[in-house]
N, C-alpha and C positions, 0 to 999 in steps of 0.2 A: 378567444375570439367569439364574439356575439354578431346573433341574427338580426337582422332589421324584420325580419317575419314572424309573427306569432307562430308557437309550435301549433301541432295537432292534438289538442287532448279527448282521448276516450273518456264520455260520463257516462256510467249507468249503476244502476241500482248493486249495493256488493251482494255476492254469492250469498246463501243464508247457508249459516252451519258449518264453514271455514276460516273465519275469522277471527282468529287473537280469542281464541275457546278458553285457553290454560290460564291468563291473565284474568278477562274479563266477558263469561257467557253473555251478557245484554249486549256486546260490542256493537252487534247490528241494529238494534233498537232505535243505541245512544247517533251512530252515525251509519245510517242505511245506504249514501252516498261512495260511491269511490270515482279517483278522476287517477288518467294512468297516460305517461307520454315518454315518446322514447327518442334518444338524441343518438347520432354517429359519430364516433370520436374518430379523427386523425391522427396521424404520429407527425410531428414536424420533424422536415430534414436536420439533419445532423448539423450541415453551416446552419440553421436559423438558432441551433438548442445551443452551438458556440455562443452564439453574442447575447445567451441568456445568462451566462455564468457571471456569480457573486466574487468568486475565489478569481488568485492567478492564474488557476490550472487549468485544465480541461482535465484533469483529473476528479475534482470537486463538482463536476457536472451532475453525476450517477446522486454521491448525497446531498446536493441541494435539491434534485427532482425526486428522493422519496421521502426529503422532508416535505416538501408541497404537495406529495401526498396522502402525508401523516396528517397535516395541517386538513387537508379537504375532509380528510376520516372524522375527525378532531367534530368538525363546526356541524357535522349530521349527530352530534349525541345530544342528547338530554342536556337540559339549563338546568338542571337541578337532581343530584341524584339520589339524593331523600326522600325525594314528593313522589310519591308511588301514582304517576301519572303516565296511563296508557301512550305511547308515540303512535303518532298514524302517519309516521313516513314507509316506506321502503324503499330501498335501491338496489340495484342488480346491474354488475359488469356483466357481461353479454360478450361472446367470442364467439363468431359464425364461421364455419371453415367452407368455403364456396372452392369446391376444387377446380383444377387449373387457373384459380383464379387470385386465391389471396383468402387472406384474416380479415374479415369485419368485424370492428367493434364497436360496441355500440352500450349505453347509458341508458335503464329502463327506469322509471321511478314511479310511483306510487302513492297517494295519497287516500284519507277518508276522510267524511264529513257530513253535517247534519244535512246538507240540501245539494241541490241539484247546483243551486247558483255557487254556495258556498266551494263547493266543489271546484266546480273550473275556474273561479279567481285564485285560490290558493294553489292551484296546479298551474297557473299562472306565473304566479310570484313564485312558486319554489323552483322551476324552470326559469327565472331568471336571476335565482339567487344559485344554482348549478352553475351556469354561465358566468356569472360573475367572479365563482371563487374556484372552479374547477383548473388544474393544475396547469400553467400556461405553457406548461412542454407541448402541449397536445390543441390541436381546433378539434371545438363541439356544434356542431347543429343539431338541431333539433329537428324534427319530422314534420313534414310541414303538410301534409295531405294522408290521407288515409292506409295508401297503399305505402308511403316511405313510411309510415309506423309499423305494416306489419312487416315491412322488410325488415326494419333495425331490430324488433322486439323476434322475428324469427318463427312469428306464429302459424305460419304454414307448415315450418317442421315437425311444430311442435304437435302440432294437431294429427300427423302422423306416426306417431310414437306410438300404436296401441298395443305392443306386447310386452312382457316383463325384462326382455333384453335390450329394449328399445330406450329405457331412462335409467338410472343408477346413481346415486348419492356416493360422496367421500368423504370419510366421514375420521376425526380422530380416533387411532385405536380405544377400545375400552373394553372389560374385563373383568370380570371375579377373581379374585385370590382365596381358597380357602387356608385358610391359617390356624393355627390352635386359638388364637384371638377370635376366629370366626370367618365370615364372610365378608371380606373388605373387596372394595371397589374402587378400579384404578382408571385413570382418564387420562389420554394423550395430549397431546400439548401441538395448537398451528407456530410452525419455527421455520425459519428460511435462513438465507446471507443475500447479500449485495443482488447478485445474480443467478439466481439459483430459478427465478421466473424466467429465463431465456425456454429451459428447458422445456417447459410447456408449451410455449409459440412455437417453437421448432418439430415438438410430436402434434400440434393442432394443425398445423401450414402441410405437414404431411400425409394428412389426414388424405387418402383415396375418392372418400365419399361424406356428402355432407353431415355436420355434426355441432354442438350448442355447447357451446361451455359455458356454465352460467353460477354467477357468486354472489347470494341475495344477505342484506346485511337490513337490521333493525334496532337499531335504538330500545334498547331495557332496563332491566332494573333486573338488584337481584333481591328476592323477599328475604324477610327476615326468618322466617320459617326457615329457608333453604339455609340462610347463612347457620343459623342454628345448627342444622345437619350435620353441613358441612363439619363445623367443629366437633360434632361426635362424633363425626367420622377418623379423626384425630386423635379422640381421649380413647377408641376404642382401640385404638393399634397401639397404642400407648408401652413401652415396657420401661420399667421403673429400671434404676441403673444399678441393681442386684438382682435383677432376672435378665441372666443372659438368652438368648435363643439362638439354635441352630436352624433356624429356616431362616433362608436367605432372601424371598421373599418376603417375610416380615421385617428385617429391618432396613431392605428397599424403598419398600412401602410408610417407614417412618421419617425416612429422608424426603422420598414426592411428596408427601403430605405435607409436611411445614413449608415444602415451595409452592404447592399447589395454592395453599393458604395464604401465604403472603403475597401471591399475586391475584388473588381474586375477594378475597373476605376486609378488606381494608371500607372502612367507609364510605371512602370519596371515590373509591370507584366505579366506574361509566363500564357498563357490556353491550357485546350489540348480540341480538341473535344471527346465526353465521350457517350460512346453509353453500355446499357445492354439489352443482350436480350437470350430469352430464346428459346429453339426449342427441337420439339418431334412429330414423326409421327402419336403416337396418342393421342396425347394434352395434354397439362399440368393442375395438378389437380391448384386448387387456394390456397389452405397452400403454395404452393410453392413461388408465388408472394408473398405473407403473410410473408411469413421467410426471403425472399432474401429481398425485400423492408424497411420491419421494422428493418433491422438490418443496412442498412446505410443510412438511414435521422431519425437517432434517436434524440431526444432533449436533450440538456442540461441545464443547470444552468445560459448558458447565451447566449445562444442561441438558442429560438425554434427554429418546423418544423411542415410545414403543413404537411408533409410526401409526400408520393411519390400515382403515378397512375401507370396504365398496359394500355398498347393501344394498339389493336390488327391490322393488316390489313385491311380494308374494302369492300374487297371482293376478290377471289380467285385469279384474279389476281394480284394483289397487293400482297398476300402471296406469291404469286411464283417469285415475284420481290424484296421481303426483305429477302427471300432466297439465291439470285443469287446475292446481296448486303452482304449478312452474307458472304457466299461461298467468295467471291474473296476478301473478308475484305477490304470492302467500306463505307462508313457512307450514312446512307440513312436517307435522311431530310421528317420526317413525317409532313404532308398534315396541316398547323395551320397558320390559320387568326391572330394570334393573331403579335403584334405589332415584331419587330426583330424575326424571328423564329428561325436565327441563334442559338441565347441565350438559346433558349432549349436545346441546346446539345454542349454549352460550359462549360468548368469547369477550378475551378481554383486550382491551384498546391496542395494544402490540402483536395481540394473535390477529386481531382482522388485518393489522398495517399486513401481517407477514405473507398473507391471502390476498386481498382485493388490493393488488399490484398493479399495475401497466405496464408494459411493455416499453422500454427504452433502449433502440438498438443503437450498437455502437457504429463506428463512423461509414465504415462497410458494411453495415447491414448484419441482421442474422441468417447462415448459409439458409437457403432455400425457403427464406420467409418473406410473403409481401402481404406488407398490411396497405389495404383500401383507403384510399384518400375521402376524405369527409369534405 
């Protein structure tokens, strides 16, 4: 569903010294502009999502709506994933828990650019190119006046977060192994099923007091440097097939690695950066990390997961710096020795499907969940 109203877009000059640093330090130079607008999504009733269905069934409802929104994942990546070309999009699912009241959701999106003008046309056209392919289970408006932007984007809350217990990242497990091979490094894996995002609407709708769930995704690349690593990170756990080993984490560790490998090191493949974080002026209980984390790095049948961690800020300032990172939806690279730290917060086209979800209740609703009509 599209607006007859132009959205609200915020232009102003971008932040200097938070932008796309690891990629490209001139980023601010090349495009000192950013233009940023934020839409409310709806859930449509249960009879409207019936007489959307492709199949016989009303069974085939659940996977024809998360292939459309595999498809909307799909059409935010890169045209080319060779051409080591900077993206200046960003997007961010947005989940506000307004108690005694309901789940608002809401679509923040992001743009940069060389000028002031260039700016708000393209945040124009990318707002009506959202509308256009966004998943039609759901109505989207857009923010049409200043105060409905900061209500969708949640900036009031945000701006009150300023202690270390007030913001918190979830982040995939990851971890050193010391091995007789040495010091290998192991990286968790985002993995869900069908319905396994219920369980999050149901600990957010629960939620006592207000709190931000928010899932910011960017179109990347992965360098060739890193792919390089990558593969010696392979040859170096390597055991040839007359040196047996009795560490069980060394030949763990040579089975993740060749899956790790062949789902990220292939040429043609498209990453986005994938950031989840959570915020609340007066802190987030821990069920909450509990529900949101267990429910996408869950294991399957043929693929475990070490599961996922929470990493808070390190001290006050720092919380008020991944604040002001959440607020203008920027990716902020947390503080880690450990070997590519990029790769912490890359993913690949299946890991984000399995994260930047929607919510799709079934025909009675989810117990004690009410999403806000758009």
């Amino acid at each position: 569903m599209t607006s007859n109203q132009n959205p609200w877009i915020e232009v102003k000059r971008s932040p200097q010294g938070i932008s796309y640093q690891q990629e490209d330090p001139g980023i601010n130079q090349k495009y000192p502009w950013q233009a940023m607008f934020a839409c409310q999504i709806g859930v449509r009733s249960y009879e409207e999502r019936l007489k959307l269905k492709w199949g016989f069934s009303p069974a085939f409802l659940l996977e024809e709506a998360l292939d459309r929104q595999k498809l909307f994942i799909e059409s935010q990546l890169l045209t080319n994933p060779i051409d080591e070309h900077i993206e200046q999009r960003t997007l961010a699912l947005r989940c506000l828990c307004v108690p005694n009241s309901g789940l608002r959701l809401g679509l923040v999106a992001k743009l940069l650019a060389a000028s002031q003008e260039e700016a708000q046309a393209s945040a124009l056209n990318y707002c009506r190119e959202l509308e256009s392919v966004f998943p039609y289970d759901y109505v989207i408006r857009p923010a049409s006046t200043g105060e409905e932007f900061h209500q969708f984007t949640g900036r009031e809350l945000i701006k009150q977060c300023n202690n270390i217990n007030s913001i918190a990242q979830i982040r995939r497990f990851e971890s050193t192994l010391q091995t007789s091979k040495g010091m290998l490094r192991m990286l968790g894996r985002w993995q869900t099923n069908l319905r396994s995002d219920e369980q999050i609407w149901r600990a957010l709708a629960n939620c006592p007091r207000e709190i931000l769930f928010n899932i910011s995704i960017r179109p990347t690349i992965l360098f060739e440097g890193e792919r390089r690593a990558i593969m010696a990170m392979k040859q170096s756990a390597h055991l040839s097939p007359g040196e047996p080993s009795d560490e069980p984490y060394l030949q763990n560790y040579e089975t993740w690695i060749d899956q790790y490998i062949s789902r990220h090191v292939s040429p043609w493949n498209r990453y986005f950066y994938l950031q989840i974080h959570l915020a609340s002026p007066q802190g987030i209980d821990e069920y909450i990390f509990r529900s949101i984390g267990s429910s996408i790095t869950r294991e399957s049948l043929d693929k475990s997961s070490p599961g996922f961690q929470v990493v808070h800020p390190k001290d006050i300032k720092k919380a008020i710096v991944w604040c002001s990172y959440l607020d203008c939806l920027e990716i902020s690279h947390t503080d880690n020795s450990l070997m590519l730290p990029r790769l912490s917060e890359l993913a690949s086209l299946d890991e984000v499907h399995a994260v930047f979800r929607l919510p799709y209740p079934p025909e009675a609703g989810l117990p004690n969940t009410e999403f806000l009509s758009a």
